[in-house]
C-alpha positions as CSV (number, residue, x, y, z in Angstrom):
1,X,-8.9,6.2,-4.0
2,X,-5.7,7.4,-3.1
3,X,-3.5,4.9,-4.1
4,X,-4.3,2.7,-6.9
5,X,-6.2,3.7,-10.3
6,X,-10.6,4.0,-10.2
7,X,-12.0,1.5,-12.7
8,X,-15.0,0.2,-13.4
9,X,-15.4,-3.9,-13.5
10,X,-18.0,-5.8,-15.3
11,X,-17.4,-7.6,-12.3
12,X,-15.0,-7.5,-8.9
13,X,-14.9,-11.2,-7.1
14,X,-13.0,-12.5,-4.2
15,X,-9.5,-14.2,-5.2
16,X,-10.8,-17.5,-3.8
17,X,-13.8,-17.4,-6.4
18,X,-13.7,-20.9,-8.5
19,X,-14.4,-18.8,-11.7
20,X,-11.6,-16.0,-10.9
21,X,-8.9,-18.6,-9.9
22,X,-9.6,-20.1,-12.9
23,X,-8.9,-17.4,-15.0
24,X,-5.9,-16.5,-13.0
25,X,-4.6,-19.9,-12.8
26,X,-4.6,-20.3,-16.5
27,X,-2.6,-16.8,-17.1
28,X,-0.4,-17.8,-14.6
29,X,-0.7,-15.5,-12.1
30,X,-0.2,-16.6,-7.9
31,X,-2.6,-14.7,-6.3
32,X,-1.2,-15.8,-2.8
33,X,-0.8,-12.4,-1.7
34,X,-3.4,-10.7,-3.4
35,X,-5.9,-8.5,-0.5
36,X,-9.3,-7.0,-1.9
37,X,-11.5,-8.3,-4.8
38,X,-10.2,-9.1,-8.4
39,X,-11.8,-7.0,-10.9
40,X,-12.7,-8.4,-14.3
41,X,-12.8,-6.8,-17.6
42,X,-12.4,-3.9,-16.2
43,X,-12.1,0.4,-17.9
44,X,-11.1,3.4,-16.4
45,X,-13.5,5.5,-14.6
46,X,-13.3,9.2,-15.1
47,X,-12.2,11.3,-12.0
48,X,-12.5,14.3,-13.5
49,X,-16.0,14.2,-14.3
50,X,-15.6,14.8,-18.0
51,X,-18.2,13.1,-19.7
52,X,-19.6,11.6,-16.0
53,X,-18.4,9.1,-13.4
54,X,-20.8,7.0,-15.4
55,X,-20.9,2.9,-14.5
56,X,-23.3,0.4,-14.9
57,X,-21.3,-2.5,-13.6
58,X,-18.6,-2.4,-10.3
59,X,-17.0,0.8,-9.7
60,X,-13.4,-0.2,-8.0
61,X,-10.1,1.3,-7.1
62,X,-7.4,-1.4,-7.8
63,X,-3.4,-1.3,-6.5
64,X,-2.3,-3.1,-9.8
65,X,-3.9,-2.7,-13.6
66,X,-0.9,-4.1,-15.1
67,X,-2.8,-6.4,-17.3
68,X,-4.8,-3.7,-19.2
69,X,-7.7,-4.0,-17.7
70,X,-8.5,-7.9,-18.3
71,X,-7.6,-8.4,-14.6
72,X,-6.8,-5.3,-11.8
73,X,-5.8,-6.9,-8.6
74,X,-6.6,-5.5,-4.9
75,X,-9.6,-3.9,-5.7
76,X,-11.9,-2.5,-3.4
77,X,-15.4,-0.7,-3.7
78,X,-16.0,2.5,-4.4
79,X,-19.0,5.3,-4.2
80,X,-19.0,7.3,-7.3
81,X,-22.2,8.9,-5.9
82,X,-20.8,11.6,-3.9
């Protein structure tokens, strides 16, 4: 994850999901142009290994968490495993 920020999602769904376009759709947001998954309720994963690369849920690296972390956009998986 070189170029976006790691999170981890309670979930990461397609932009074309009914549920996710929903959401987006009532906060207003064109996804049009969005590439990758759209993580949901989503916090930042530890890189540094402080405390563990710990998640239960979706571990993701998204291009834009400019809405703290109730949406990140362009996500795509990641192995914290490693």
């Amino acid at each position: 994850c070189n170029t976006g920020t790691q999170l981890c999602c309670n979930s990461a769904q397609s932009a074309s999901d009914p549920v996710t376009a929903l959401l987006t759709g009532l906060l207003g947001l064109n996804l049009g142009s969005v590439t990758g998954l759209i993580g949901l309720t989503c916090s930042p994963l530890s890189v540094a290994g402080v405390g563990g690369n710990s998640c239960t849920a979706q571990p993701v690296c998204c291009s834009n968490n400019s809405f703290n972390g109730l949406i990140a956009l362009g996500c795509s998986p990641i192995n914290i495993n490693l």
